[in-house]
N, C-alpha and C positions, 0 to 999 in steps of 0.2 A: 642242431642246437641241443635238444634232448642226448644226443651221445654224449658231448662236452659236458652236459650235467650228472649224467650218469659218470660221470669220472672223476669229475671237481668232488662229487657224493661219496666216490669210495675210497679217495686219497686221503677226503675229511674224514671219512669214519675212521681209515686204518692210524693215521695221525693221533685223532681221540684215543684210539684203543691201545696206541704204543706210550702216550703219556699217561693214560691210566695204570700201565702196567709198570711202569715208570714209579710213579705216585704209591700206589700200593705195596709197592717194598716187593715186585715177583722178581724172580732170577735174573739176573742179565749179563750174560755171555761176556758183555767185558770187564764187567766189575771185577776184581781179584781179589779172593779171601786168601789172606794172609795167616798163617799160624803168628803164633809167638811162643817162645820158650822163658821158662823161669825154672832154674838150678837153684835145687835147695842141699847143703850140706851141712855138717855137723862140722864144728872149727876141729881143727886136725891137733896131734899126739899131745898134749900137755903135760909141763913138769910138776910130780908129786913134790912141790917146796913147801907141803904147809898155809899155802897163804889163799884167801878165796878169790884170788885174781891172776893166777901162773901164766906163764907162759908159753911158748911153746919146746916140744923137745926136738934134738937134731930131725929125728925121723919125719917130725911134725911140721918144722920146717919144709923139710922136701916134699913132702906131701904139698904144700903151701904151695911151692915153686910149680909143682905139678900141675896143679891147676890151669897155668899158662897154656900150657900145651894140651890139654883136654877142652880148655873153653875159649882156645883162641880161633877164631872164627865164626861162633856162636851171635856177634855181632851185641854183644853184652853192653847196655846201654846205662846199667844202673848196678849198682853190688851195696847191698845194704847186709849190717853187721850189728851185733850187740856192739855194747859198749867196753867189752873187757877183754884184755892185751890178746886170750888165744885165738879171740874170734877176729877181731882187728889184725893181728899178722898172719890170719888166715886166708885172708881177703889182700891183704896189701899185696906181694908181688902180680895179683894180678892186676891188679888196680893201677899199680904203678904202671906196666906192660900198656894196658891200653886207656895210659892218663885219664882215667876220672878218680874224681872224690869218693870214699865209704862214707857212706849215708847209714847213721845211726838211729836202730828201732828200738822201740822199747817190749823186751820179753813178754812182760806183763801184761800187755797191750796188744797183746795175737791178732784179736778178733777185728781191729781198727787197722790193723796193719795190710789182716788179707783184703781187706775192701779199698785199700790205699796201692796195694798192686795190682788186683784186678782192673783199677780203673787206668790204668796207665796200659797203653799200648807200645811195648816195648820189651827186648828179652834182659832179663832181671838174673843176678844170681841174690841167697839170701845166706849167712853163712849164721849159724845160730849153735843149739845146743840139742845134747840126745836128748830131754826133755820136750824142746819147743820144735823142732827139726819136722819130727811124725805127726804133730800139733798143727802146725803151718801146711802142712802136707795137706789133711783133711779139709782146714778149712779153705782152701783155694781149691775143692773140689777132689784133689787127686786120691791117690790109695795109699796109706804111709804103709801098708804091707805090714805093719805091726809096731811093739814097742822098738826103740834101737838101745841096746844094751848100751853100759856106762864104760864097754871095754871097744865099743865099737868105731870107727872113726873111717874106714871106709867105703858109705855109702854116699852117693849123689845120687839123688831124685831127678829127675828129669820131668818136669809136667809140659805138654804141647796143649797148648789151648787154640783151639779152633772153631770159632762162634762161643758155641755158650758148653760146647763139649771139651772136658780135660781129659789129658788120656798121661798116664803115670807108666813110666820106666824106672825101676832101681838099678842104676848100675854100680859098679865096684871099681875103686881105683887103688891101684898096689900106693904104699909110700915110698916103695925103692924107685918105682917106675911108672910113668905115665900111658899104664896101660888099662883098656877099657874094658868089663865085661860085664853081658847082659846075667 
C-alpha cells in the first residue's frame, strides 16, 4: 500500500511540475517559434514629368516586375503602399501574381504604422519612399544602415523578426534582372 502511494505521490508531483512549467511560459520542446519576415523598399525608377505624383519609368517598371521573382515564395500575406502612382505600381505586379489587395499607409503616420505591423503575425512587404523607407526600418527595430540617397532605388531591407529580436539584411536588386546581392 505505501509503494502504491509512493507513486500515486510522484506522478502527482511530476504532473504539478509539468503544468507549472507549462503555466510559466518555460520552453517546450514542441512549441515552434516561427520567424516572420517584412520587406521594405523604396518604389522603383520614377519619371522626371514635373508633376508631384509620376510614375514609373521603363526601367522602373522592370524593377516592379522583379519583384515577383525575388519575393515569390516569401509567402507574403500583406503589401502595403503610399498612396501615389510610383509606389502603387511598385507593388502591383506583385500583388497581382499573388492576388491580394495594396493596402494604403499613410507616410505621415510612420510611428502608428510600425506598431500596426508589428502586431500582425505575418510576412509583409512595405513599398514607400527614400525618405520614409530608412524611417520604417528603424522603427520596427531594424538597421536602415543609413540615409538612402534620392538617386537610389535598389535597396530591399529584409527584417526577420524572431520573438522580440529583429535582425536587418540590406540586399540589392539590379532593374535589368532579378538578381540578389547581400
Amino acid at each position: 500500500m505505501m509503494k502504491l502511494l509512493l507513486t500515486i505521490f510522484r506522478l502527482t508531483t511530476i504532473s504539478i511540475l509539468t503544468l507549472l512549467s507549462f503555466a510559466c511560459g518555460a520552453p517546450n520542446r514542441f512549441q515552434e517559434v516561427s520567424d516572420r519576415y517584412i520587406f521594405l523598399v523604396r518604389h522603383a525608377e520614377k519619371q522626371s514629368d514635373g508633376t508631384r505624383d509620376p510614375s514609373l519609368t521603363k526601367a522602373g517598371q522592370q524593377r516592379a516586375k522583379n519583384l515577383i521573382q525575388i519575393l515569390s515564395g516569401k509567402n507574403i500575406k500583406r503589401i502595403y503602399s503610399t498612396r501615389y502612382k510610383r509606389t502603387t505600381q511598385t507593388a502591383k505586379p506583385l500583388a497581382d501574381e499573388i492576388g491580394i489587395n495594396i493596402e494604403i499607409y499613410d507616410p505621415d503616420k510612420l510611428s502608428q504604422f510600425a506598431k500596426n505591423i508589428m502586431s500582425r503575425d505575418e510576412n509583409i512587404l512595405v513599398v514607400g519612399h527614400s525618405n520614409t523607407t530608412p524611417a520604417l526600418v528603424e522603427l520596427l527595430g531594424g538597421e536602415s544602415l543609413g540615409k538612402m540617397a534620392e538617386s537610389e532605388y535598389s535597396f530591399i531591407y529584409f527584417l526577420t523578426i524572431s520573438g522580440n529580436k529583429v535582425t536587418t539584411q540590406r540586399l540589392y536588386s539590379s532593374a535589368n534582372r532579378a538578381n540578389i546581392q547581400e
